[in-house]
C-alpha positions as CSV (number, residue, x, y, z in Angstrom):
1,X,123.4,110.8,115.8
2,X,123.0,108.6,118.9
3,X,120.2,110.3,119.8
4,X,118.3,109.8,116.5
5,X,119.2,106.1,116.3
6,X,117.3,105.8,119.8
7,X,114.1,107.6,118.3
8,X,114.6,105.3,115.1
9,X,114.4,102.3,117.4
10,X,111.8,103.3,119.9
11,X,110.0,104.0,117.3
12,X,110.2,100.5,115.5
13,X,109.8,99.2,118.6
14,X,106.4,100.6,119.3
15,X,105.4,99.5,115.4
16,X,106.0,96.2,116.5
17,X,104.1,95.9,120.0
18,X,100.7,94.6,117.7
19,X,100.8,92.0,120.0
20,X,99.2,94.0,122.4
21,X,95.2,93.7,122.8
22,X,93.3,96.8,122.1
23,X,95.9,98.2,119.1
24,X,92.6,100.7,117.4
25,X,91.8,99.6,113.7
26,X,93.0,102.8,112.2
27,X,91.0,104.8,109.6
28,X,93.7,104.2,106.2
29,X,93.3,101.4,103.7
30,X,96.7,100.0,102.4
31,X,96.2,98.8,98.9
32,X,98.7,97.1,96.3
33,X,98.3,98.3,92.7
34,X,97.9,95.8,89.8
35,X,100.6,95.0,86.6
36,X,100.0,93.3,83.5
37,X,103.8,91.1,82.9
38,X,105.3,88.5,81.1
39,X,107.6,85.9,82.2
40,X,111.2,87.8,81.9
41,X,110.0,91.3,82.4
42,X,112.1,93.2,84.0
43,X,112.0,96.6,86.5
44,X,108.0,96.3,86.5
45,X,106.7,98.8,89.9
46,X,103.7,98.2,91.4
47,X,101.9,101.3,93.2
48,X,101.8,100.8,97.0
49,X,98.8,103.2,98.5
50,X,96.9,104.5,101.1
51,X,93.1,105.5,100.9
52,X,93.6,107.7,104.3
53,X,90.1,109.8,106.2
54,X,91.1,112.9,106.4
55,X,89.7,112.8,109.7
56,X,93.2,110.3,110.5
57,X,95.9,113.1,110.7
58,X,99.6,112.9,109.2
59,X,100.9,109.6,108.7
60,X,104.5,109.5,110.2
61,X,105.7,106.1,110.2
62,X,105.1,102.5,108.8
63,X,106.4,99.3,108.9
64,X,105.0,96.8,106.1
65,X,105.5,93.1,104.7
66,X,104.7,92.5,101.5
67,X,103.4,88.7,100.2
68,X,104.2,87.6,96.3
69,X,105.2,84.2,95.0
70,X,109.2,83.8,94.9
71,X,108.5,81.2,92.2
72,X,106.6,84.0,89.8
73,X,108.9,87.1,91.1
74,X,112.3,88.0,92.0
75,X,114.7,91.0,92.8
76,X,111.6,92.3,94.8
77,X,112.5,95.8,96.5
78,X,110.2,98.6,98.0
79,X,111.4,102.3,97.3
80,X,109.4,105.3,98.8
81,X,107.9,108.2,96.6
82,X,109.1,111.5,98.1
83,X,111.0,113.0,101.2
84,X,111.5,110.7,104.1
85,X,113.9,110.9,107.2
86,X,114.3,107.0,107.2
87,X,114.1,104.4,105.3
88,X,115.0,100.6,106.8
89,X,114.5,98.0,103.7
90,X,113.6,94.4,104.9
91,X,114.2,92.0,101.8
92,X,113.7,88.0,102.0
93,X,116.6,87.7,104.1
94,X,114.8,89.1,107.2
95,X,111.5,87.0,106.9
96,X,110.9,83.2,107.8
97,X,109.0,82.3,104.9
98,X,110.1,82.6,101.6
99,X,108.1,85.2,99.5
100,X,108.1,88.2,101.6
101,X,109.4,91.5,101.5
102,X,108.6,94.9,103.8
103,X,110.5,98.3,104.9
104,X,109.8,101.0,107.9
105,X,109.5,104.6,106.6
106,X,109.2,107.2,108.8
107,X,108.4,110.8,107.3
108,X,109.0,112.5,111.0
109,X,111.7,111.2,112.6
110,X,112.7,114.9,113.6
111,X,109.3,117.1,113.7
112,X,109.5,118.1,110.4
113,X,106.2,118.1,109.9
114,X,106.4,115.5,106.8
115,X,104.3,112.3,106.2
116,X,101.4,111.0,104.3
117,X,98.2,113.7,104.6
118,X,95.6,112.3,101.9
119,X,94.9,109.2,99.9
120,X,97.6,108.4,97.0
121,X,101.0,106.2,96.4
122,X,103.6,106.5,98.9
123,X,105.7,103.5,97.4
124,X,106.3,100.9,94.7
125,X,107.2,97.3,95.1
126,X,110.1,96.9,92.3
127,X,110.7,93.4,90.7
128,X,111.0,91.4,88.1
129,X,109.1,88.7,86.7
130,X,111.4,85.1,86.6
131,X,112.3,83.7,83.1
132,X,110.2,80.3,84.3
133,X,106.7,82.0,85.3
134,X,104.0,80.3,83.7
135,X,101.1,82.6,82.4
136,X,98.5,83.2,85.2
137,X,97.8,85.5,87.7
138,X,99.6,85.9,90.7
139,X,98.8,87.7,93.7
140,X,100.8,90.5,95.7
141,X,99.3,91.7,99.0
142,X,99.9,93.0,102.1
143,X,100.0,90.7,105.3
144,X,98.7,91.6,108.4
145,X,101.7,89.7,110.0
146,X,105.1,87.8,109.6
147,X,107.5,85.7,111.0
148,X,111.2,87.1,110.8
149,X,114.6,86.3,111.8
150,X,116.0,90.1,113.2
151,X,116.9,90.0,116.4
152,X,114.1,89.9,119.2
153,X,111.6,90.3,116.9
154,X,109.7,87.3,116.1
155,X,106.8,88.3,114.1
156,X,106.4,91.5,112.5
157,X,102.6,93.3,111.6
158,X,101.8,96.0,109.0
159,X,101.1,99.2,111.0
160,X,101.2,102.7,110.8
161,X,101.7,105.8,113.4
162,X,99.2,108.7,113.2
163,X,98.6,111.2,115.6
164,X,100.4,109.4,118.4
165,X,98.7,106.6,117.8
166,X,100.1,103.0,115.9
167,X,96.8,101.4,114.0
168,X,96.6,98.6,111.9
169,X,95.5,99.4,108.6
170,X,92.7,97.6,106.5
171,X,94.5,95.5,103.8
């Protein structure tokens, strides 16, 4: 088990070297769905996808943050559609600023073969809508990067691990 949690950590470790210069502009879009709410909805789910060149390979791994307003949206939660190996939520409690949420997926954390191989959903972003949301409408989007408060980590970017490779996606 050891050894896994090493490879979980490597891993998550290379996601978040962005820092680096010359990190390739991958070939997959990363695109938040739309909802239609009302102030007090609850358990709405908003697709998370990919629009991924075939031409990219097998998506492994990702690490995302996720940007809504926390005055509009609450109880905010991303769960994964389909087979994964690991899942590590990040809820508001890891990010600096308030209205942010993310996770790391990785589909092939032991050569399984598994991970993301053409253009669809491959998560939702669950919340609710708050009681005191005015009307309106209110943006959810990926960020390119964040600020966070985990250990030794101070800033986190939305990437993802193909053929050997970590990319940042377009957003």
């Amino acid at each position: 088990m050891q050894s896994n949690r090493l490879k979980l950590e490597s891993l998550l470790l290379c996601l978040s070297a962005l820092g680096l210069p010359g990190l390739a502009r991958g070939e997959a879009t990363f695109k938040v769905g739309t909802a239609t709410v009302a102030p007090g909805q609850t358990q709405v789910s908003i697709p998370l996808s990919v629009e991924l060149d075939p031409a990219e390979g097998l998506i492994v791994a990702t690490e995302l943050t996720i940007e809504y307003d926390p005055a509009v949206f609450g109880q905010t939660a991303v769960k994964v559609v389909g087979p994964i190996d690991r899942f590590v939520p990040m809820d508001q409690s890891t990010y600096e600023e308030p209205g942010n949420v993310g996770a790391a997926i990785l589909w092939d954390l032991f050569g399984n073969g598994r991970g993301i191989e053409s253009s669809g959903v491959f998560a939702h972003l669950e919340l609710c809508v708050l009681d005191t949301a005015a009307a309106g409408s209110y943006p959810v989007a990926f960020l390119f990067g964040a600020k966070r408060r985990i250990g030794g980590r101070d800033e986190v970017f939305t990437v993802y691990t193909a053929e050997g490779a970590t990319h940042y996606p377009e957003l």
